[in-house]
N, C-alpha and C positions, 0 to 999 in steps of 0.2 A: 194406326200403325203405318208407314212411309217404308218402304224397299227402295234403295236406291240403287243403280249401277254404273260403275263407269266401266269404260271400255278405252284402253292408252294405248296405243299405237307408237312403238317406240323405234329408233332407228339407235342400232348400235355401233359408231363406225372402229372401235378401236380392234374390238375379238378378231384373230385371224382363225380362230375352230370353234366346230361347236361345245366342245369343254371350256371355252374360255368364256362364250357367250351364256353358256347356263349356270356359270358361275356369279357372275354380273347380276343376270337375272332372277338365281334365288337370294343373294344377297339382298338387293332390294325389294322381295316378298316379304324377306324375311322382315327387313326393317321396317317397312309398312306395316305388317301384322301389328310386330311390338308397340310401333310407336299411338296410332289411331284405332286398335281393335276392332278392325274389320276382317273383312274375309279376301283374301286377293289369291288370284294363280295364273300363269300363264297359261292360254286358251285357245292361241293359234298362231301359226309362223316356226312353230317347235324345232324345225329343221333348217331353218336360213341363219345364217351366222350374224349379219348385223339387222336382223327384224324380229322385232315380238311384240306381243300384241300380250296384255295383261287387262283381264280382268277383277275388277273390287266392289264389295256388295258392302254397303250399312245398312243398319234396321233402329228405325226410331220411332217414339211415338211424336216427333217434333220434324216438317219438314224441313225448316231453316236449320236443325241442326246438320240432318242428314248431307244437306248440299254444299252448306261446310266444310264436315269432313271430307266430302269428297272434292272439293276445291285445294281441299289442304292436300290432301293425298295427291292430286297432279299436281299442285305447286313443288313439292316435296320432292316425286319421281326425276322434274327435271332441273331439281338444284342436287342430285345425289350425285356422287362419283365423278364429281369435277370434269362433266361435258362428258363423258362415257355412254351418258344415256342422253337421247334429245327425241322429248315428246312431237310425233309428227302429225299426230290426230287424239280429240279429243272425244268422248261421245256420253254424256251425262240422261239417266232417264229414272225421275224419281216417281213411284205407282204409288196412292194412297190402295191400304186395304183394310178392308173391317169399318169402315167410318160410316157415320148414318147409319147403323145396324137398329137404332131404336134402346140403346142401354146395353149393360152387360147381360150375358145368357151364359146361362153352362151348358158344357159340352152335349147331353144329352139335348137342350133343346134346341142347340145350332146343329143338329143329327135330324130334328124331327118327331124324338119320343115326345110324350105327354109328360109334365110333370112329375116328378113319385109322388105318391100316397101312401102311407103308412097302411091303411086298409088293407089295400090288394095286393100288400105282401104275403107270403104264404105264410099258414100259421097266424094270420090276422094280427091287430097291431100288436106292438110290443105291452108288454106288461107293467103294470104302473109300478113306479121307484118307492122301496119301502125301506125304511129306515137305515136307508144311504145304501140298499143294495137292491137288483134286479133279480126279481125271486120271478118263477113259472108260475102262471094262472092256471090251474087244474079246471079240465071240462067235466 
């Protein structure tokens, strides 16, 4: 699995308030969301009127896709809204996770338990299937 992040730095020169500026700004959340199904929000600068700073997360099991979409999502940001928005910084950082674990594992064993065993269930194992139903073993 592959996490990717970017981080956009955006310069907004037209908003003269901050309702014009977080206007702009969820607009193009929005459309990002829709369009690439990622995850994106604004992260920091919340109170300057032409600066924000957006971050967007993918999750793939494919790194080339991952950096992709997130290529496509800043090419996107700064062709949106006819020059309203202009990317000033860019910050791309994709983390493999989970890779070379040795195979799939179920949750209990990426925890640490032992395997189950049907034995050292209480009540010992279940009781064998008799003609297409699950009857009790009497002791």
């Amino acid at each position: 699995m592959f996490v990717g992040v970017l981080r956009l730095t955006l310069h907004l020169p037209a908003p003269g308030s901050l309702k014009s500026k977080r206007h702009l700004v969820r607009s193009a959340i929005d459309r990002i969301k829709a369009r690439f199904n990622v995850s994106a929000a604004e992260v920091a600068e919340n109170d300057l009127w032409q600066r924000s700073v957006l971050g967007v997360a993918a999750v793939s099991n494919d790194r080339a896709f991952v950096d992709e979409t997130l290529a496509k999502v800043a090419d996107f940001v700064a062709s949106m809204h006819g020059g309203q928005i202009l990317v000033t910084d860019r910050q791309l950082e994709i983390t493999p996770y989970g890779d070379g674990l040795g195979g799939e594992r179920t949750l209990a064993e990426a925890e640490g338990a032992l395997p189950w065993d049907p034995d050292d269930a209480p009540g010992g194992p279940p009781a064998p299937e008799r003609g297409g139903r699950w009857e009790r073993r009497r002791r």
